[in-house]
DOMAR-298669 format. One record per residue: residue in one letter; residue number from 1; x, y, z of N, C-alpha, C, O, CB in turn. Coordinates in nm, 3 decimals, decimal comma. Atoms other than C-alpha are relative to their C-alpha. Glycine has a CB too. Layout:
{node a; NUM; {X; Y; Z}; {X; Y; Z}; {X; Y; Z}; {X; Y; Z}; {X; Y; Z}};
...
***
This chain:
{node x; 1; {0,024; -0,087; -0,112}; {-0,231; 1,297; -0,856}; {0,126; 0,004; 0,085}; {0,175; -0,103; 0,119}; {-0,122; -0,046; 0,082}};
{node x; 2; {-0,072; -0,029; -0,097}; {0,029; 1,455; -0,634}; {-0,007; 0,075; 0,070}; {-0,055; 0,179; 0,027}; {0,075; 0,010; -0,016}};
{node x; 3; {-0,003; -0,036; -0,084}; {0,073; 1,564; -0,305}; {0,134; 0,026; 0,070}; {0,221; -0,034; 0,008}; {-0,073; -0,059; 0,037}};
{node x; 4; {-0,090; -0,072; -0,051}; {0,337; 1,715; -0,099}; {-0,020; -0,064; 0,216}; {-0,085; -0,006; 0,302}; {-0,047; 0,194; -0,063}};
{node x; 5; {-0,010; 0,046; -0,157}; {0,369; 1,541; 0,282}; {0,110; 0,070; 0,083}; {0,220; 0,013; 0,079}; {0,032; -0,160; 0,011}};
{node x; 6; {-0,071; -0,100; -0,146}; {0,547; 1,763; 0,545}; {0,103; -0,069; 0,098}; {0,219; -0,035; 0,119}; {-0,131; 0,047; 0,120}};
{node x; 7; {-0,016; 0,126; -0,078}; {0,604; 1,475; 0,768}; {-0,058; -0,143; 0,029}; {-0,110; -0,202; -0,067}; {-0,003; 0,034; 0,083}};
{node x; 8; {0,027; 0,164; -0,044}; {0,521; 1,116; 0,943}; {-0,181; 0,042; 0,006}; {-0,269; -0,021; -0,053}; {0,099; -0,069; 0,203}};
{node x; 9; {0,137; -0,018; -0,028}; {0,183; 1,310; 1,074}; {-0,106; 0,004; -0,173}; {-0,214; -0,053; -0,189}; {-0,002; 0,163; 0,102}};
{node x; 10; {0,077; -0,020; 0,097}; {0,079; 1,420; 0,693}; {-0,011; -0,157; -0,062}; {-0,118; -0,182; -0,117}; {0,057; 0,118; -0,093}};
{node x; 11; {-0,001; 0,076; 0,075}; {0,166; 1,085; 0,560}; {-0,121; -0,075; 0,071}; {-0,220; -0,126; 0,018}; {0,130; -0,055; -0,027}};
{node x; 12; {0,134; 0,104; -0,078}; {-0,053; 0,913; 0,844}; {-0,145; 0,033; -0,066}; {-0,230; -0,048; -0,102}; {-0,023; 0,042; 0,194}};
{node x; 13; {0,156; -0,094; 0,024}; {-0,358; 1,196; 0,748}; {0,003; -0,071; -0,142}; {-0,051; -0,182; -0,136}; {-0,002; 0,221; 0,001}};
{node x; 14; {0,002; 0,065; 0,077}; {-0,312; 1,091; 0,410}; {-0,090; -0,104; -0,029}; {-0,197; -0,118; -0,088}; {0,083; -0,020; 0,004}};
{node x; 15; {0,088; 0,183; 0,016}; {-0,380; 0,714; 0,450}; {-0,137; 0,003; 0,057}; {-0,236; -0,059; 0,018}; {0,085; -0,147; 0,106}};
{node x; 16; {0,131; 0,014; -0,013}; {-0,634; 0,792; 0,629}; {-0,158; 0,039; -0,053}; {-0,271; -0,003; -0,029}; {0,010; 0,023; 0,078}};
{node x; 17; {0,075; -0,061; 0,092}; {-0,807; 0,996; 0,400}; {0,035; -0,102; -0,149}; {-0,058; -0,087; -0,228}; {0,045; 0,174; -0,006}};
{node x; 18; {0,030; 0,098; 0,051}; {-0,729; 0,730; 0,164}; {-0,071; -0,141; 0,012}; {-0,132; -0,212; -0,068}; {0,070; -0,002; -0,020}};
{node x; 19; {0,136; 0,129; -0,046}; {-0,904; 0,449; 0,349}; {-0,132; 0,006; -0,035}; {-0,200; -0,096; -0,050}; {-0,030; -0,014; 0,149}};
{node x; 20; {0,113; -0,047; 0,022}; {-1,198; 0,628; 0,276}; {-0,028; -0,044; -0,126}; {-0,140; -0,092; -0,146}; {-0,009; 0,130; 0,018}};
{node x; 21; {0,053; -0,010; 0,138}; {-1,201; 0,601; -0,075}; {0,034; -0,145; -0,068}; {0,056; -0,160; -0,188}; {0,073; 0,132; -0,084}};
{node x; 22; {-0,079; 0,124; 0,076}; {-1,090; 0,204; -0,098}; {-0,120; -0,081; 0,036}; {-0,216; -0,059; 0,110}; {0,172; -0,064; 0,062}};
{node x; 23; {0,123; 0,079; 0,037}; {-1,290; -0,081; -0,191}; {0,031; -0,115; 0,067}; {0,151; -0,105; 0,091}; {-0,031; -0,024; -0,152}};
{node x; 24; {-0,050; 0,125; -0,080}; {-1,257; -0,440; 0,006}; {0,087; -0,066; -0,083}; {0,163; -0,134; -0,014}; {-0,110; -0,101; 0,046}};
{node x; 25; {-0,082; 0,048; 0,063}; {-1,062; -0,566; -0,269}; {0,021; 0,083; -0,111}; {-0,053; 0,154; -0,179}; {-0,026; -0,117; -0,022}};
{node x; 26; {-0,069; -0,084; 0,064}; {-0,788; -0,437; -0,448}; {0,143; -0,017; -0,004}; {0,185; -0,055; 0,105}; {-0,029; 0,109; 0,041}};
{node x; 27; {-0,103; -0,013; -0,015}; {-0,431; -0,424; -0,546}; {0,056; 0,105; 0,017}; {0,027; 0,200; -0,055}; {0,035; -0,044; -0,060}};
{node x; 28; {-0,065; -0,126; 0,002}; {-0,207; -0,182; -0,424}; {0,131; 0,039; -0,012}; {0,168; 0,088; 0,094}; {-0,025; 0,046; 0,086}};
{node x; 29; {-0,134; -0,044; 0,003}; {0,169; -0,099; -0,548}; {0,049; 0,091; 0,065}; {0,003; 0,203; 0,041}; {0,031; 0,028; -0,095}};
{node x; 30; {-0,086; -0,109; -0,118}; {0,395; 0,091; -0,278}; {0,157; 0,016; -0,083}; {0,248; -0,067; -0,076}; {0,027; -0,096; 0,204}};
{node x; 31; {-0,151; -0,008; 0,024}; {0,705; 0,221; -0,449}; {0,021; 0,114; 0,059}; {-0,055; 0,209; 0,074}; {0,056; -0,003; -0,144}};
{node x; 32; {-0,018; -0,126; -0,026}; {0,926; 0,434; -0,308}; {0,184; -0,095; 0,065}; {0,217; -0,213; 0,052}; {-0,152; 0,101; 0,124}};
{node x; 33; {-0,144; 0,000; -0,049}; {1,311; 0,429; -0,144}; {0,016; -0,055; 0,155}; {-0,076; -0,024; 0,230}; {0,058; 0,157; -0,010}};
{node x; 34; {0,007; 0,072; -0,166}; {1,398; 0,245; 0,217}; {-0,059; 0,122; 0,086}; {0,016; 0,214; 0,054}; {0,181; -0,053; 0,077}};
{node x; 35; {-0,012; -0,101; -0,117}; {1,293; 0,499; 0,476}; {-0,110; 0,117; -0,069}; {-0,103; 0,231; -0,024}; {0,186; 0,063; 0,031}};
{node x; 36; {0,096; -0,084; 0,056}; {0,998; 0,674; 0,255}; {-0,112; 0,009; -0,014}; {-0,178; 0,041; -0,113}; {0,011; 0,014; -0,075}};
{node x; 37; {0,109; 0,024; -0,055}; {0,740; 0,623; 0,421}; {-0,128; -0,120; -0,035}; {-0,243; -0,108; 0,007}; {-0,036; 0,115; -0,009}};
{node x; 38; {0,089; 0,086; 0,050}; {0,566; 0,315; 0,261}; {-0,123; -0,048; 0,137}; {-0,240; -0,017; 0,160}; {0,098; -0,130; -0,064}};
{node x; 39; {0,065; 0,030; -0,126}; {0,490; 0,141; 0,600}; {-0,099; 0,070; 0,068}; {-0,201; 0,038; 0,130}; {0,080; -0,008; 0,079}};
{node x; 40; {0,114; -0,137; -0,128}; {0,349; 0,483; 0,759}; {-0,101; -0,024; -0,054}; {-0,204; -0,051; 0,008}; {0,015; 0,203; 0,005}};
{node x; 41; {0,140; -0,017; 0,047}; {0,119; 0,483; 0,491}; {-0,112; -0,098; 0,002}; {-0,231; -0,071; -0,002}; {0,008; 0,030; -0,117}};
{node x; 42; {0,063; 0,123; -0,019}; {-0,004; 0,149; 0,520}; {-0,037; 0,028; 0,147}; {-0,160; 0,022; 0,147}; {0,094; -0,135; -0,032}};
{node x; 43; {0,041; 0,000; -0,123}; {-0,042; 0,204; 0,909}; {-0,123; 0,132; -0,032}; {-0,240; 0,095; -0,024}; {0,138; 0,024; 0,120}};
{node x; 44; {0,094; -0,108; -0,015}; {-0,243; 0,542; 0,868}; {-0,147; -0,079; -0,024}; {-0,239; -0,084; 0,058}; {0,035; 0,129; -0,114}};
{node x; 45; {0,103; 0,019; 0,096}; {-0,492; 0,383; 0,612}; {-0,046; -0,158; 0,141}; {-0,160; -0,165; 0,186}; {0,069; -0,036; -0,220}};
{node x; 46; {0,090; 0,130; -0,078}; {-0,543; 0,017; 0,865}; {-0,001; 0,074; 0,140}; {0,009; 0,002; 0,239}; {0,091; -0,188; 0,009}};
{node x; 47; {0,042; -0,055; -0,109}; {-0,598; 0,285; 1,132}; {-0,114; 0,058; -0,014}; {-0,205; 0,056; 0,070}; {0,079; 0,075; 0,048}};
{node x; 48; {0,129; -0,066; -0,001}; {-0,844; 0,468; 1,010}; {-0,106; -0,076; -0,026}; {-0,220; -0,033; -0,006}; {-0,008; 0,099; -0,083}};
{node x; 49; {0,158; 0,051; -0,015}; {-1,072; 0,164; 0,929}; {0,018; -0,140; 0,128}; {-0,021; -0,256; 0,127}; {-0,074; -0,073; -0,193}};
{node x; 50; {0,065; 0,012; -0,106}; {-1,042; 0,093; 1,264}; {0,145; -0,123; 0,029}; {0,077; -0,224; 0,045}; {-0,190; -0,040; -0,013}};
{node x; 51; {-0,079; 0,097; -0,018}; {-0,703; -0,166; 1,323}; {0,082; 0,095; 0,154}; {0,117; 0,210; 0,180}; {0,098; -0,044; -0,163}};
{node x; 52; {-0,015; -0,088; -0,154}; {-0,606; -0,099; 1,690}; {0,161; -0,050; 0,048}; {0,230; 0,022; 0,120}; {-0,146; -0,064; 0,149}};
{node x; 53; {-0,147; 0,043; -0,041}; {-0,263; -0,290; 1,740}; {0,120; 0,053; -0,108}; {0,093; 0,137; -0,193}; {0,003; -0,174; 0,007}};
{node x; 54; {-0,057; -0,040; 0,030}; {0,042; -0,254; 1,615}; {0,030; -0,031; -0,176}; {-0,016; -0,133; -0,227}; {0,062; -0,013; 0,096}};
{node x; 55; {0,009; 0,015; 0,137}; {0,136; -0,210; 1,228}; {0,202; -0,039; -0,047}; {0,302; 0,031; -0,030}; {-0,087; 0,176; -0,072}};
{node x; 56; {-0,168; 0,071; -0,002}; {0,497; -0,395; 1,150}; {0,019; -0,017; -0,141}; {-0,069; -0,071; -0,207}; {0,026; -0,168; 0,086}};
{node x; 57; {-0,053; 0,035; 0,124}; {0,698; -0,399; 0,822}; {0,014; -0,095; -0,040}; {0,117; -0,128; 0,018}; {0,085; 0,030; -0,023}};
{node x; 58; {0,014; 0,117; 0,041}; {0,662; -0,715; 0,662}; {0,109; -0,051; -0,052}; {0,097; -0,168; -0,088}; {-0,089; -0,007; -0,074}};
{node x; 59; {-0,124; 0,003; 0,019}; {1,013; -0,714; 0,574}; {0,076; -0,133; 0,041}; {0,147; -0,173; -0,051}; {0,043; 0,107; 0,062}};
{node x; 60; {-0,016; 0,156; -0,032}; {1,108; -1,049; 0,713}; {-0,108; -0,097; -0,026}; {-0,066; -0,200; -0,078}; {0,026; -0,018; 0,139}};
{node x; 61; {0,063; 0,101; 0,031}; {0,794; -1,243; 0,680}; {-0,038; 0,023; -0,149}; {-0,078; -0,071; -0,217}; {-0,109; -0,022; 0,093}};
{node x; 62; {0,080; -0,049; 0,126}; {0,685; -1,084; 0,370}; {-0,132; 0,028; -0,011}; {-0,162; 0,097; -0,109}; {0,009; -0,080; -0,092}};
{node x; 63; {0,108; -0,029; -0,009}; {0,336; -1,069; 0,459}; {-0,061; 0,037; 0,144}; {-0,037; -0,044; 0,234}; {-0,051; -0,091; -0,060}};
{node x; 64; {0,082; -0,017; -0,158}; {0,148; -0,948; 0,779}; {-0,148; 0,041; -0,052}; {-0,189; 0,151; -0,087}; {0,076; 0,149; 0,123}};
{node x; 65; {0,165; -0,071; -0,010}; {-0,241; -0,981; 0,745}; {-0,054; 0,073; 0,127}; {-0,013; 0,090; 0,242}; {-0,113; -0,119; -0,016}};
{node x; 66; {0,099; -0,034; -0,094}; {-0,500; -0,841; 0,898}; {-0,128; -0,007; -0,026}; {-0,184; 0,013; -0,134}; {0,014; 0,109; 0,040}};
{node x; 67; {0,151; -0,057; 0,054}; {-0,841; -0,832; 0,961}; {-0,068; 0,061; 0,090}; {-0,054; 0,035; 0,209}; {-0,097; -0,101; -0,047}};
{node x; 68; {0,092; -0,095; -0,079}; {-1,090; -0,579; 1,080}; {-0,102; 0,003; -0,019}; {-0,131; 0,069; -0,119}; {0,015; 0,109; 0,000}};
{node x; 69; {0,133; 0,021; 0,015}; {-1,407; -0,641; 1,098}; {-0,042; -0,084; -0,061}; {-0,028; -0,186; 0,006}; {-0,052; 0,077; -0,035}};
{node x; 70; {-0,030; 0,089; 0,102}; {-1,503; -0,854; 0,771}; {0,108; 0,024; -0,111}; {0,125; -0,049; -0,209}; {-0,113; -0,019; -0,058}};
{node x; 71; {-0,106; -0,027; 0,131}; {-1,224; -0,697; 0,558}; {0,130; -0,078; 0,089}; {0,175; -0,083; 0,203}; {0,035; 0,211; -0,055}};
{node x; 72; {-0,143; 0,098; -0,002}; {-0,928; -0,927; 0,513}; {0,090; 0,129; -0,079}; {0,045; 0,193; -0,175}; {-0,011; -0,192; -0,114}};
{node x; 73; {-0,140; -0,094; 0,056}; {-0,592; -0,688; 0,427}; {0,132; -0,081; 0,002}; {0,174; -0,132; 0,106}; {0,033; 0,142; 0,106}};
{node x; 74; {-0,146; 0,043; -0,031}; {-0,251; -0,821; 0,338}; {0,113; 0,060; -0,032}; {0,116; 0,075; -0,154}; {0,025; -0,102; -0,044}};
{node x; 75; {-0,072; -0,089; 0,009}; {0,025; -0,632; 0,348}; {0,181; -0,057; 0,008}; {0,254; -0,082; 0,104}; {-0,058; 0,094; 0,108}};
{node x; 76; {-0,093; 0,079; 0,063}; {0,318; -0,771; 0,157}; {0,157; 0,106; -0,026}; {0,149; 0,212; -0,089}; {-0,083; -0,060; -0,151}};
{node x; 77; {-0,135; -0,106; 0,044}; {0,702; -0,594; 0,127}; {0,137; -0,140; -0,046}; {0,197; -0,210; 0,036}; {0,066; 0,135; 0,193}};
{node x; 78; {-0,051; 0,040; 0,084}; {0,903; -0,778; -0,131}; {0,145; 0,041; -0,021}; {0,204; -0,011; -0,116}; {-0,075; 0,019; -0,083}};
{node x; 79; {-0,101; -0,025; -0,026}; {1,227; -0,609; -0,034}; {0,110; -0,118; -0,033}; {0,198; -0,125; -0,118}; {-0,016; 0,041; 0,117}};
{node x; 80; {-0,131; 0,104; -0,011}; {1,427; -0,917; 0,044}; {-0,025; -0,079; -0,101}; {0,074; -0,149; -0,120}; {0,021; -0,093; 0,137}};
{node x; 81; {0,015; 0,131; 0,065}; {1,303; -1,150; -0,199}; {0,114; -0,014; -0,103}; {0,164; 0,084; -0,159}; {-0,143; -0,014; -0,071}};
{node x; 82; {-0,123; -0,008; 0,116}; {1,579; -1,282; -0,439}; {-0,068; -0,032; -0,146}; {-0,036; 0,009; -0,257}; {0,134; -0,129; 0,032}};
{node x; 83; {0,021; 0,038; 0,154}; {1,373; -1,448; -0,691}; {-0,165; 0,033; -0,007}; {-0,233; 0,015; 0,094}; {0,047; -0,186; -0,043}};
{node x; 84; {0,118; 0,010; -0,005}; {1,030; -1,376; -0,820}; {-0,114; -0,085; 0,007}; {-0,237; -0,080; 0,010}; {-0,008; 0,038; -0,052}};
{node x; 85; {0,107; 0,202; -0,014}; {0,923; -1,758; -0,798}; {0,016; -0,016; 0,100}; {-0,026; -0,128; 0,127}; {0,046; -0,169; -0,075}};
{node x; 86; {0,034; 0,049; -0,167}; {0,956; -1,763; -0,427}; {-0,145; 0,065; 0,020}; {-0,204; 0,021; 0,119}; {0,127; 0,074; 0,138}};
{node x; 87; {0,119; 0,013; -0,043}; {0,592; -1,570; -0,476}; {-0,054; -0,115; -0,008}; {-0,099; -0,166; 0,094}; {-0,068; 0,075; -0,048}};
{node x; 88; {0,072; 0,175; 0,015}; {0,459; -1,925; -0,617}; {-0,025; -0,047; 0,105}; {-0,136; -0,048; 0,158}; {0,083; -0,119; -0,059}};
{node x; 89; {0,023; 0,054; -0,098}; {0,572; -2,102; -0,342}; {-0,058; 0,055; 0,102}; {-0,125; -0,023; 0,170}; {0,082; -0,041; 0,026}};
{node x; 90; {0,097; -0,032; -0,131}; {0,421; -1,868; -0,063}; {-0,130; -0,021; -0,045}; {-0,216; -0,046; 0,040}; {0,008; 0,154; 0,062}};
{node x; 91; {0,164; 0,019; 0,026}; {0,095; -1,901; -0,257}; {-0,068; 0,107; -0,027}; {-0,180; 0,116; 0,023}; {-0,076; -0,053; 0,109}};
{node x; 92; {0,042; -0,118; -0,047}; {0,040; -1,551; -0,335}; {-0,124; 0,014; -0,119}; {-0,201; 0,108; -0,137}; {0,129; 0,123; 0,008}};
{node x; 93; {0,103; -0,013; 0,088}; {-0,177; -1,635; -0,603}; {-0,195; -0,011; 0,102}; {-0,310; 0,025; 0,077}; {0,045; -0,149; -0,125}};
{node x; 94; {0,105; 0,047; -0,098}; {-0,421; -1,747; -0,315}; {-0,032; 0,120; 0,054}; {-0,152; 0,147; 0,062}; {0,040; -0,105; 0,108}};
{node x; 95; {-0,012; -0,137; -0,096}; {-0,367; -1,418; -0,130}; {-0,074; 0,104; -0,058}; {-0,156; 0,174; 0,002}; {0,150; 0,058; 0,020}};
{node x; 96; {0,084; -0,147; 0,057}; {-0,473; -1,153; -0,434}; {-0,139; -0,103; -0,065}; {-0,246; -0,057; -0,105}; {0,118; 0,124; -0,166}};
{node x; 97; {0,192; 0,011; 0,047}; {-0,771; -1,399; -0,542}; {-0,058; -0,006; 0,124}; {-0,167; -0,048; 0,086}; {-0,069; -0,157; -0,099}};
{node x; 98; {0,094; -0,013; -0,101}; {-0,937; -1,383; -0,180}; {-0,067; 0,190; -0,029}; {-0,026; 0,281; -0,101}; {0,095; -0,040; 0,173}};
{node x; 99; {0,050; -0,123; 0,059}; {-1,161; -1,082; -0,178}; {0,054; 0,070; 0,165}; {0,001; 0,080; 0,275}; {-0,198; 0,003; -0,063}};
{node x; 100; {-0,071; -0,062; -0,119}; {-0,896; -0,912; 0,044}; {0,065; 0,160; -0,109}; {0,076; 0,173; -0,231}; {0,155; -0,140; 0,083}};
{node x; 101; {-0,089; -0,128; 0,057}; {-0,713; -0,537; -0,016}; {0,114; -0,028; 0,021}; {0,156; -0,066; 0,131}; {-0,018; 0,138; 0,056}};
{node x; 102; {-0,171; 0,054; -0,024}; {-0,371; -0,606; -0,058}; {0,112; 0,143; -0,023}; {0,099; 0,217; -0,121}; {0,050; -0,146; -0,153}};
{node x; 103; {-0,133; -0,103; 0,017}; {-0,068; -0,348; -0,040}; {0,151; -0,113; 0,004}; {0,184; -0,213; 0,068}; {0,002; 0,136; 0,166}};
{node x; 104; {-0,106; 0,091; 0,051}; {0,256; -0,458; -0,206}; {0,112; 0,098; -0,033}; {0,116; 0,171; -0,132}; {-0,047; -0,092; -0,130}};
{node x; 105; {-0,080; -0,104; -0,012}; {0,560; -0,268; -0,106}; {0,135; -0,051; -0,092}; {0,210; -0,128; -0,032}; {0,024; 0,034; 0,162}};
{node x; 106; {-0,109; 0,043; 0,045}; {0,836; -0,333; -0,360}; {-0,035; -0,079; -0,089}; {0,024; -0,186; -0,106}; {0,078; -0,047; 0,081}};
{node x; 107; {0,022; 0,118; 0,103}; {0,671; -0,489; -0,628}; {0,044; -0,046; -0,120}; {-0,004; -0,141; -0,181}; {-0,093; -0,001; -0,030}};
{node x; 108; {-0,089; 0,031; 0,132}; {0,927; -0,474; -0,926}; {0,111; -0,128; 0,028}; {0,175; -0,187; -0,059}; {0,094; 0,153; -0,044}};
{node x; 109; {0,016; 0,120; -0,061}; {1,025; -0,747; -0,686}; {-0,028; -0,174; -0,085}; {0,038; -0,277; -0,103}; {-0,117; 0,043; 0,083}};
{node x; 110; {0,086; 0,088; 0,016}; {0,757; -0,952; -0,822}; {-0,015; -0,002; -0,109}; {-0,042; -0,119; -0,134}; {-0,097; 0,004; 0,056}};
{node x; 111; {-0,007; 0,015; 0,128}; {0,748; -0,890; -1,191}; {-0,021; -0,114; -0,064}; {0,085; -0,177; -0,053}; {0,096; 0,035; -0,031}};
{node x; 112; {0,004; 0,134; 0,066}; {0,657; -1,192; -1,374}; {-0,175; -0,059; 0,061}; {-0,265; -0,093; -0,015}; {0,162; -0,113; 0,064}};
{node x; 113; {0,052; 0,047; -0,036}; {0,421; -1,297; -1,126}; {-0,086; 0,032; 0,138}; {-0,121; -0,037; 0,234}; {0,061; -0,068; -0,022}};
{node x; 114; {0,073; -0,091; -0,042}; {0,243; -1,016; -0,987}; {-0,117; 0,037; -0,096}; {-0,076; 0,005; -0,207}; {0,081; 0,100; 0,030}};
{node x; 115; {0,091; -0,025; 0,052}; {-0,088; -0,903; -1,147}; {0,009; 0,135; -0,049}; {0,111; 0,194; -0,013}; {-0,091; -0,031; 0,069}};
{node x; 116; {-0,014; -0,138; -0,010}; {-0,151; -0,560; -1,264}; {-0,057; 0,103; 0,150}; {-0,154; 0,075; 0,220}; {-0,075; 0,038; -0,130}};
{node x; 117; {0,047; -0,073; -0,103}; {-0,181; -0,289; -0,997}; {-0,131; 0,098; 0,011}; {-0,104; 0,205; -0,043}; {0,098; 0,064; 0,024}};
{node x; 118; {0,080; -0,071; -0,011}; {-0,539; -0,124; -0,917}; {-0,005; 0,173; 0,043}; {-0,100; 0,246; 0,071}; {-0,050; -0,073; 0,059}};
{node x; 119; {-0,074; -0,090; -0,084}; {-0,366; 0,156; -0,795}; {0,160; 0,003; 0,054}; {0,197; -0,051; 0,158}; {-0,071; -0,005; 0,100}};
{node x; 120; {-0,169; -0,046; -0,059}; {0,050; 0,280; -0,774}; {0,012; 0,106; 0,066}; {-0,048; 0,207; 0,030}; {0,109; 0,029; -0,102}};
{node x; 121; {-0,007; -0,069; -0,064}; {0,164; 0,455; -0,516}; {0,147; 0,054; -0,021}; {0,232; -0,035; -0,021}; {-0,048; -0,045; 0,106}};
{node x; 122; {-0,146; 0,014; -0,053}; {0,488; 0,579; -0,496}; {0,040; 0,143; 0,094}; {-0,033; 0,242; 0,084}; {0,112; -0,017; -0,146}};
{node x; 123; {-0,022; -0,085; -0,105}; {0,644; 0,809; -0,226}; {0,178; 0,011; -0,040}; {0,253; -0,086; -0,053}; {-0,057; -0,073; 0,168}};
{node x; 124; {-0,092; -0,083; 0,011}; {0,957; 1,072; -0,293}; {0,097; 0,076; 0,061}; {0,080; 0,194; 0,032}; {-0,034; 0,044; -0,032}};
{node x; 125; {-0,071; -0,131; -0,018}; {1,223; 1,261; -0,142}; {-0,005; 0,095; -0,004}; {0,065; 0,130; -0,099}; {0,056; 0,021; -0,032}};
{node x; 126; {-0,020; -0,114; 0,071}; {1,167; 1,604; -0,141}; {0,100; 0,055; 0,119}; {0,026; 0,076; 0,216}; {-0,144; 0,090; -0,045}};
{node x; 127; {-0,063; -0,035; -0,138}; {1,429; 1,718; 0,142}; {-0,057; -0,059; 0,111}; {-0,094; -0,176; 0,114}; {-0,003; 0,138; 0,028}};
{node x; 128; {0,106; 0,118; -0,104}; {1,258; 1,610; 0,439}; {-0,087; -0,032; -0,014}; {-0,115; -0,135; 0,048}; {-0,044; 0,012; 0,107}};
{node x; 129; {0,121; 0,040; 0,018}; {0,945; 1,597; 0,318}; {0,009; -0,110; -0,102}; {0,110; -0,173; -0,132}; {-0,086; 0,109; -0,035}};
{node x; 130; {0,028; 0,110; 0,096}; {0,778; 1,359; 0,061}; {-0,090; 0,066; -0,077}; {-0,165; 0,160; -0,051}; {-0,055; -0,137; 0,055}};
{node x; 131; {0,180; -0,025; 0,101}; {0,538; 1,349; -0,280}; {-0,014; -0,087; 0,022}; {0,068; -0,175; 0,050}; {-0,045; 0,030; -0,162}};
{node x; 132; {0,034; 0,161; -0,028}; {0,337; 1,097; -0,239}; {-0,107; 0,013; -0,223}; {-0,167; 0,103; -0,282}; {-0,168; -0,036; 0,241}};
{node x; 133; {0,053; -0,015; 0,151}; {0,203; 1,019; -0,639}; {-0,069; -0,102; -0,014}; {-0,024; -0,212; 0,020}; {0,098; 0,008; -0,116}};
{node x; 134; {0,105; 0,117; 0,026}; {-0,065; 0,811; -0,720}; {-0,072; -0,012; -0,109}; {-0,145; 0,083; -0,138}; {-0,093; -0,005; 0,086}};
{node x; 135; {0,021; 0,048; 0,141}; {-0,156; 0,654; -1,040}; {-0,114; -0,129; -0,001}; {-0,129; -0,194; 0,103}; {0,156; -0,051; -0,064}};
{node x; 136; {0,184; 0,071; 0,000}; {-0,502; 0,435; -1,116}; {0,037; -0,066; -0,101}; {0,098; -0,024; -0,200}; {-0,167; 0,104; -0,031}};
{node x; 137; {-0,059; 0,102; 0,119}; {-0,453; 0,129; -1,306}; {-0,140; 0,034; -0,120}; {-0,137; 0,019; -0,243}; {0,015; -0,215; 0,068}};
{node x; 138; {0,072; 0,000; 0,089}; {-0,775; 0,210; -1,432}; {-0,116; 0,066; 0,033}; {-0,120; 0,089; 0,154}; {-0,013; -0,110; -0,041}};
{node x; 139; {0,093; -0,142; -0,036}; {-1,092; 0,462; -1,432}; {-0,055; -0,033; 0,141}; {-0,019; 0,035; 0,237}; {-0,148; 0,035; -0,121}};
{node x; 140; {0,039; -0,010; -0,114}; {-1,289; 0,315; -1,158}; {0,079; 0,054; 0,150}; {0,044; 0,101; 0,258}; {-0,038; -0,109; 0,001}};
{node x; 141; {-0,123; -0,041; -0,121}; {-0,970; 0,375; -0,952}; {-0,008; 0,124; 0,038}; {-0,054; 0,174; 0,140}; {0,152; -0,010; -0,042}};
{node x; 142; {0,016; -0,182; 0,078}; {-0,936; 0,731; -1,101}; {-0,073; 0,064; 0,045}; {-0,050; 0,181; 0,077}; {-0,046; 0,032; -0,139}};
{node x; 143; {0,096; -0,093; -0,103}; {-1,234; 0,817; -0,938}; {0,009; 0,046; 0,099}; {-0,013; 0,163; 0,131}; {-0,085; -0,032; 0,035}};
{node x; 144; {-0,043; -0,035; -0,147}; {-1,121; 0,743; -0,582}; {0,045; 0,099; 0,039}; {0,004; 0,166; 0,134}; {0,077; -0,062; 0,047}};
{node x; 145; {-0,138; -0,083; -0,035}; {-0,816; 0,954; -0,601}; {-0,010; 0,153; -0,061}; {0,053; 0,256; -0,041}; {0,144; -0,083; -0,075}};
{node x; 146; {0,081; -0,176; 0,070}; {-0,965; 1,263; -0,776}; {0,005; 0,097; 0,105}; {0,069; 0,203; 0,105}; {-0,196; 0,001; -0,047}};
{node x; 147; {-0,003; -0,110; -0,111}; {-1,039; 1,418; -0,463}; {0,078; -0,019; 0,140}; {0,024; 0,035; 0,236}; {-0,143; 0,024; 0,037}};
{node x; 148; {-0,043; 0,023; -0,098}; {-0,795; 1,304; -0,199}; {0,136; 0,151; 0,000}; {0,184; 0,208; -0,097}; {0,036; -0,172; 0,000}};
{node x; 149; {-0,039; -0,134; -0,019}; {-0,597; 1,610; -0,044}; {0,031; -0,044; 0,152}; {-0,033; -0,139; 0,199}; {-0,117; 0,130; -0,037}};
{node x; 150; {-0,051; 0,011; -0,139}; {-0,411; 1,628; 0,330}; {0,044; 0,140; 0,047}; {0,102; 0,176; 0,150}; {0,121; -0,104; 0,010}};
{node x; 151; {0,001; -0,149; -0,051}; {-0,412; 1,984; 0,324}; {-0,088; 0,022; 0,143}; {-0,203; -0,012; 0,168}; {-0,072; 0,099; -0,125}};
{node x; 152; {0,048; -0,044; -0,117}; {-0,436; 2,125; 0,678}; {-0,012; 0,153; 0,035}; {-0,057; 0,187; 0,145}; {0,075; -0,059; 0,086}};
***
């Protein structure tokens, strides 16, 4: 599935029209280029089920949870990492077996010792705008994303 984002506002509408269609647990792959909206999209989507403070690139800690309500979210960007065995030591095996939704920005990162993804995202260049493309590791996924659209 692809889509066509305008700007910061479509990418937000987006996520949020993707929140809709996500399950409490789940993996989620974010690829895309520095500055291409990964983050936005992650903020849209923990806005619309209801996250009221602020949404920060995980880029130094590598992880920033959250939780809203009873859903646990962790939201992981793999940017800096040098080696893929520094996941081990954070424990991230702990992180995707809780029954949390996880987004994982940069995950070729993690290779080795990453799981498969329930869902890839990746986000494009198109001049100013963006595609945003989304790929289903597997049917139940497939379903979600069937009908998601940010047409205004």
């Amino acid at each position: 599935m692809k889509q066509l984002l305008k700007d910061e506002s479509d990418t937000l509408d987006f996520g949020a029209n993707l929140a809709k269609s996500l399950p409490a647990k789940g993996i989620i792959f974010l690829y895309g280029d520095l500055g291409a909206g990964k983050t936005t999209l992650v903020r849209g989507i923990l806005q619309a089920l209801g996250h009221q403070g602020s949404t920060k690139s995980p880029t130094y800690t590598l992880v920033e949870p959250y939780k809203i309500g009873q859903q646990l979210i962790y939201h992981f960007d793999l940017y800096r990492l040098s080696d893929a065995e520094e996941l081990e030591y954070m424990g991230i095996r702990d992180y995707l077996d809780e029954k949390a939704l996880c987004f994982i920005e940069w995950p070729q990162n993690g290779v080795g010792f990453l799981p498969p993804a329930d869902l890839s995202i990746s986000l494009a260049y198109e001049g100013l705008q963006r595609i945003i493309t989304l790929e289903a590791g597997h049917h139940q996924w497939q379903n979600r994303i069937e009908s998601l659209s940010v047409e205004k």
